[in-house]
N, CA, C, O and CB atoms as a CASP TS submission, in Angstrom:
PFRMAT TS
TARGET T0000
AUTHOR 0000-0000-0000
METHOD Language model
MODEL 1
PARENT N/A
ATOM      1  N   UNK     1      20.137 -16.293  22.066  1.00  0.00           N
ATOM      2  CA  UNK     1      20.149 -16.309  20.602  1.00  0.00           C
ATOM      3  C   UNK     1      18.715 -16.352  20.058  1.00  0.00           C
ATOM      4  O   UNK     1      18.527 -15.711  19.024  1.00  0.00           O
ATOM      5  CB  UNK     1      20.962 -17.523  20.079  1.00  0.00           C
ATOM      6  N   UNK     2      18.029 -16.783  20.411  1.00  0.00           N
ATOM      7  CA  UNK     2      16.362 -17.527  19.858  1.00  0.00           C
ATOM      8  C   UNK     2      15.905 -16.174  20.005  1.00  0.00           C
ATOM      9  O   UNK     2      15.478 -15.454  19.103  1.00  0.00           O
ATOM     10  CB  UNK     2      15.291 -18.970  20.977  1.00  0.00           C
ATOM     11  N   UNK     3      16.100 -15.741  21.875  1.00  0.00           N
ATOM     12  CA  UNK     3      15.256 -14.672  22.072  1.00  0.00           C
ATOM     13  C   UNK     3      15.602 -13.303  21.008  1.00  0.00           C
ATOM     14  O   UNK     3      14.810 -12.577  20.409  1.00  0.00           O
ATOM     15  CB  UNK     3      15.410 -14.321  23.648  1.00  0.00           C
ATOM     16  N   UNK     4      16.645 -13.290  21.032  1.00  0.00           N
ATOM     17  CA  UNK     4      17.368 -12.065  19.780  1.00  0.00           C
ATOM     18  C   UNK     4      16.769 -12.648  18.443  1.00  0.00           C
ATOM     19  O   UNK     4      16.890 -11.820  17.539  1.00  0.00           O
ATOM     20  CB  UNK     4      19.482 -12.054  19.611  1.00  0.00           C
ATOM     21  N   UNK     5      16.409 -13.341  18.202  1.00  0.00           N
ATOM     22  CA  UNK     5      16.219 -13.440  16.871  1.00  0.00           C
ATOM     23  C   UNK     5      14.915 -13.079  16.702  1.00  0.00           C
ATOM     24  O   UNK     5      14.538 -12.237  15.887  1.00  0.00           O
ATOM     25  CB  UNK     5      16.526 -14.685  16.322  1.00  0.00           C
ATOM     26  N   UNK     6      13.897 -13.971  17.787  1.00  0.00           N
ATOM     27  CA  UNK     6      12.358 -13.345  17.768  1.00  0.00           C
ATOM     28  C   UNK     6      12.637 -11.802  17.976  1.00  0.00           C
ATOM     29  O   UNK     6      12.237 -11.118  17.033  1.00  0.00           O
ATOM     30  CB  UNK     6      11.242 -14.007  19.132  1.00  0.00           C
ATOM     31  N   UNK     7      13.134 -11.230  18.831  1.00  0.00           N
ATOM     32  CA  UNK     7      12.756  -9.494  19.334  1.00  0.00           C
ATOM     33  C   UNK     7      13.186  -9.136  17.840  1.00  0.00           C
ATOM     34  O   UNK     7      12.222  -8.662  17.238  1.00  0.00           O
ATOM     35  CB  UNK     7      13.925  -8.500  20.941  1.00  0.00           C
ATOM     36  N   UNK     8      14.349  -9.217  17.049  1.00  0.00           N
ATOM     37  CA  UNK     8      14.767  -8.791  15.478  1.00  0.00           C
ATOM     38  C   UNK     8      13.459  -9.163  15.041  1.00  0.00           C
ATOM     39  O   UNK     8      12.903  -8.069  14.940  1.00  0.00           O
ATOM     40  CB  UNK     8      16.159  -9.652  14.587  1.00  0.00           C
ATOM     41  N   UNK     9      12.369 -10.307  14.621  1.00  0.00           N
ATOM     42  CA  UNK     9      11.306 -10.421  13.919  1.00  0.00           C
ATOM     43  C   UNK     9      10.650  -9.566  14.211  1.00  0.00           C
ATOM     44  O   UNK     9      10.146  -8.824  13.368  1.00  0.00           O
ATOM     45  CB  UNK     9      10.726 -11.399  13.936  1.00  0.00           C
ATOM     46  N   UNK    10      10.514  -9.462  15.191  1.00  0.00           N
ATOM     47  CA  UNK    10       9.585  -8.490  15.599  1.00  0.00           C
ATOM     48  C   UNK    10       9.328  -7.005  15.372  1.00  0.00           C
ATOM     49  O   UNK    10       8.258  -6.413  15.232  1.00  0.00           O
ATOM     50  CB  UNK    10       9.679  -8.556  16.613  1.00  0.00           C
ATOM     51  N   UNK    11      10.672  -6.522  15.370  1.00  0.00           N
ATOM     52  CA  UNK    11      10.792  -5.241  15.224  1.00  0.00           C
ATOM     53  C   UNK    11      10.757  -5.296  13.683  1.00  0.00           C
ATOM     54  O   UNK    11      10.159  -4.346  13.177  1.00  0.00           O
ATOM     55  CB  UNK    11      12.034  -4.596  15.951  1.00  0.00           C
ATOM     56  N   UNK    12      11.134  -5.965  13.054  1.00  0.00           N
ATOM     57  CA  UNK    12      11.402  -6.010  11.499  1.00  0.00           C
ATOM     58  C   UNK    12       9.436  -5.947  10.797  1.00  0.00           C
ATOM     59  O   UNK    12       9.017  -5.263   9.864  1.00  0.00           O
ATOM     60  CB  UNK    12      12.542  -7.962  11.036  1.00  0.00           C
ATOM     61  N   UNK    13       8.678  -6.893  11.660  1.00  0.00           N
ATOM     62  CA  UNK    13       7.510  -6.992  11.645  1.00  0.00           C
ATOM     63  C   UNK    13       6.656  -5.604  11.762  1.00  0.00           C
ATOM     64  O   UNK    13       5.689  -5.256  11.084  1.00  0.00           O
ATOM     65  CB  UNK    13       7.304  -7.885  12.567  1.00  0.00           C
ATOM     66  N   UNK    14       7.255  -4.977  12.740  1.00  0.00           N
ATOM     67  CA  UNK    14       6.613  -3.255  12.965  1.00  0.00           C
ATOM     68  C   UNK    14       7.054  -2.627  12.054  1.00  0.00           C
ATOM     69  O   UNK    14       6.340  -1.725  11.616  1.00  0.00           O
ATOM     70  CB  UNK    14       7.008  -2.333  14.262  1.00  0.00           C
ATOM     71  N   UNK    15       8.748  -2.932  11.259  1.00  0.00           N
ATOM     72  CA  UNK    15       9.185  -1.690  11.056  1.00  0.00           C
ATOM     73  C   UNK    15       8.225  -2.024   9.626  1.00  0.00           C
ATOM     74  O   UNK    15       8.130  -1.026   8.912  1.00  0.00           O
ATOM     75  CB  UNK    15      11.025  -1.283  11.104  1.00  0.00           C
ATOM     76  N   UNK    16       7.740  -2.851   9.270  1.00  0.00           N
ATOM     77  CA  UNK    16       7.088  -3.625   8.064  1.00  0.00           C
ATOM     78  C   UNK    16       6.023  -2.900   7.984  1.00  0.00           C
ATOM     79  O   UNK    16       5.687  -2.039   7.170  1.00  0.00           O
ATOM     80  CB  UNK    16       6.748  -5.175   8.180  1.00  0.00           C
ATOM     81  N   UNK    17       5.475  -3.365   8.987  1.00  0.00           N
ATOM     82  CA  UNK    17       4.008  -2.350   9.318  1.00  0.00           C
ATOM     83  C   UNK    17       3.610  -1.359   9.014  1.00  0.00           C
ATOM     84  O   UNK    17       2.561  -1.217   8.385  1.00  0.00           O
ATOM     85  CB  UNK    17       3.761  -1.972  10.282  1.00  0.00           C
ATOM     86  N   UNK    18       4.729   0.024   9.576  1.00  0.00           N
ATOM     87  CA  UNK    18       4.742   1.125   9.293  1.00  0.00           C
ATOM     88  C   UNK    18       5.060   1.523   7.934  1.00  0.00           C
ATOM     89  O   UNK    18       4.437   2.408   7.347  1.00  0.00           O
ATOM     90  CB  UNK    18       5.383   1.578  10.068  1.00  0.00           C
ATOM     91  N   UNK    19       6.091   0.829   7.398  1.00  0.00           N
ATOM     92  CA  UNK    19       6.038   1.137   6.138  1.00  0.00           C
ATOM     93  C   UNK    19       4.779   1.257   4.997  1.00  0.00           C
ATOM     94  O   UNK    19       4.416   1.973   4.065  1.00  0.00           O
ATOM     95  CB  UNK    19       6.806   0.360   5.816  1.00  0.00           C
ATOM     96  N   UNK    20       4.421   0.168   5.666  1.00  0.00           N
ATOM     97  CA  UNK    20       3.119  -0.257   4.669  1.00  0.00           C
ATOM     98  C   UNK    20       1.951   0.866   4.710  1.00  0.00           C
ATOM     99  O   UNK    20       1.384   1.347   3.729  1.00  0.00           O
ATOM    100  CB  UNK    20       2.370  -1.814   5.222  1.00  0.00           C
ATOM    101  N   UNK    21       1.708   1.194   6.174  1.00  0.00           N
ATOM    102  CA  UNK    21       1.160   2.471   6.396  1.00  0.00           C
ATOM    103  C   UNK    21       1.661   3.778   5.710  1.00  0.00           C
ATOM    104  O   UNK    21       0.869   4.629   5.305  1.00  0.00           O
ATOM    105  CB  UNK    21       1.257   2.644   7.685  1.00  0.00           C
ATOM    106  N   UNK    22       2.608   3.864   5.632  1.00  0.00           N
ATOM    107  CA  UNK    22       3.204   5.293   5.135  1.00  0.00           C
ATOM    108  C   UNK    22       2.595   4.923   3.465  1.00  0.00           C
ATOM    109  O   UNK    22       1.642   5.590   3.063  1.00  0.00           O
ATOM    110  CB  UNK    22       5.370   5.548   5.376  1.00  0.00           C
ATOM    111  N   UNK    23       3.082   4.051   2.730  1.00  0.00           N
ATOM    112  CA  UNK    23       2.495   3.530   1.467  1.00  0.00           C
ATOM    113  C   UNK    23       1.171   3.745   1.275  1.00  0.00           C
ATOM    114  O   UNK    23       0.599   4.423   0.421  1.00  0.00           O
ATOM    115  CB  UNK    23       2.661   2.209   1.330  1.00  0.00           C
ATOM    116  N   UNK    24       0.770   3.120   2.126  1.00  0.00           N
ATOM    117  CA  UNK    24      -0.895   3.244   2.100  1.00  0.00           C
ATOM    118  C   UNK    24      -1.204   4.959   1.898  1.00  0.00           C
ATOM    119  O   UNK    24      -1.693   5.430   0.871  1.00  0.00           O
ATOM    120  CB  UNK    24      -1.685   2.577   3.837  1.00  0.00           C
ATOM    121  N   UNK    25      -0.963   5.445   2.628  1.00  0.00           N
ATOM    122  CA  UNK    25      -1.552   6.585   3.209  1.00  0.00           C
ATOM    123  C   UNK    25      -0.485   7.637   1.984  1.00  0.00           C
ATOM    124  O   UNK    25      -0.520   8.847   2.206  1.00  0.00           O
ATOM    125  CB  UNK    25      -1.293   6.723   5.271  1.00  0.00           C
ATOM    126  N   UNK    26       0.201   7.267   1.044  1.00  0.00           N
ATOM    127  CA  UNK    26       0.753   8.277  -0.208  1.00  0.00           C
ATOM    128  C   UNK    26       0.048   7.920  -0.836  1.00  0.00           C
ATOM    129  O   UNK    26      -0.545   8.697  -1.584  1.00  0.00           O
ATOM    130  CB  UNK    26       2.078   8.327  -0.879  1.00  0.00           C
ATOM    131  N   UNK    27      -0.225   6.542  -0.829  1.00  0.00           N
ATOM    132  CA  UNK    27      -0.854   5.948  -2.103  1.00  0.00           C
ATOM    133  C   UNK    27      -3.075   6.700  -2.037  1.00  0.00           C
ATOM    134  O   UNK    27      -3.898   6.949  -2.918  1.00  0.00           O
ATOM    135  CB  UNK    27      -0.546   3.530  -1.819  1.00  0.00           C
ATOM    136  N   UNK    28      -3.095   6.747  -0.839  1.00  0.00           N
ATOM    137  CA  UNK    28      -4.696   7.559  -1.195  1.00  0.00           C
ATOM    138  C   UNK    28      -4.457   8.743  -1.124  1.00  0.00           C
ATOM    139  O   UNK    28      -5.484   9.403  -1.285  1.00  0.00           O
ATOM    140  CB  UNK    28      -6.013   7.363  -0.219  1.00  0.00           C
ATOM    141  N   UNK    29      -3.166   9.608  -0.877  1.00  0.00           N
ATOM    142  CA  UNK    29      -3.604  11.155  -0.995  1.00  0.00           C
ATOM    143  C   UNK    29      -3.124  11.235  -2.380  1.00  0.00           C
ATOM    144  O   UNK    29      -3.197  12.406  -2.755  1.00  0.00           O
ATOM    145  CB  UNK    29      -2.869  12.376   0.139  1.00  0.00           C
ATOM    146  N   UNK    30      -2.506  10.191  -3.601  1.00  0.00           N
ATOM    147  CA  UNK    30      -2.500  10.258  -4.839  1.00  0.00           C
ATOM    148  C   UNK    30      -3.425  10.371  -5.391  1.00  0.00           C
ATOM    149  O   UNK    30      -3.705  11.159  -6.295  1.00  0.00           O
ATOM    150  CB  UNK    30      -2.057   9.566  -5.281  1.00  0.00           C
ATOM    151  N   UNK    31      -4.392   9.090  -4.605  1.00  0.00           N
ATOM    152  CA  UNK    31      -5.731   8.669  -5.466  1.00  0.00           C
ATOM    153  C   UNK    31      -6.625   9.766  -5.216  1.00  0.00           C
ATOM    154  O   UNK    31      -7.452   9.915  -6.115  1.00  0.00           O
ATOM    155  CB  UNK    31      -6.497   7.192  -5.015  1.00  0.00           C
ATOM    156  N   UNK    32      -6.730  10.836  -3.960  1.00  0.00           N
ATOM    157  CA  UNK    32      -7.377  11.829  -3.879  1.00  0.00           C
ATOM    158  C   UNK    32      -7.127  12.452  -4.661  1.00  0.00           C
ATOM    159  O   UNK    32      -8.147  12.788  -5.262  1.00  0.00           O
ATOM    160  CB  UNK    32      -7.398  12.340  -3.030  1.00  0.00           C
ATOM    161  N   UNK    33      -6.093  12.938  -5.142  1.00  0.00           N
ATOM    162  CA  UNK    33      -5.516  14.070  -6.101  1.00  0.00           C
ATOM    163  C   UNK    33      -5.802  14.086  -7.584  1.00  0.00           C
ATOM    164  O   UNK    33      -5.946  14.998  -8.399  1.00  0.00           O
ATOM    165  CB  UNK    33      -4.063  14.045  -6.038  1.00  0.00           C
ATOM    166  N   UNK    34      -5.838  12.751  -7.661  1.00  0.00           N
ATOM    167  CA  UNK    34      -6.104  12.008  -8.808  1.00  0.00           C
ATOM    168  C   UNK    34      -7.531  12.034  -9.513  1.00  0.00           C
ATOM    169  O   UNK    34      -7.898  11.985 -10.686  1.00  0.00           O
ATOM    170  CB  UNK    34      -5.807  10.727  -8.456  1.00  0.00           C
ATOM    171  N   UNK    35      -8.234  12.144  -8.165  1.00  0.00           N
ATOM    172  CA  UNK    35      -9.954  12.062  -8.468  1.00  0.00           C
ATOM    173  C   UNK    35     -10.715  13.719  -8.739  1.00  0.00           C
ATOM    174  O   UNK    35     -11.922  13.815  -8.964  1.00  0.00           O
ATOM    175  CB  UNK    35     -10.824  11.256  -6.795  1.00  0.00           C
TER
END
């Protein structure tokens, strides 16, 4: 149970990650576009 719950943080933690990256990375080819 514990261990399932950390490996779920975890992955939830990456899938976090990546998101944030994908964000990031719309959010400056806006600001390029923008400039």
């Amino acid at each position: 149970m514990l261990f399932r719950t950390r490996h779920q943080e975890k992955r939830n933690r990456s899938a976090a990650t990546e998101q944030g990256k994908r964000h990031g990375f719309e959010a400056y080819l806006t600001i390029g576009a923008v400039h």
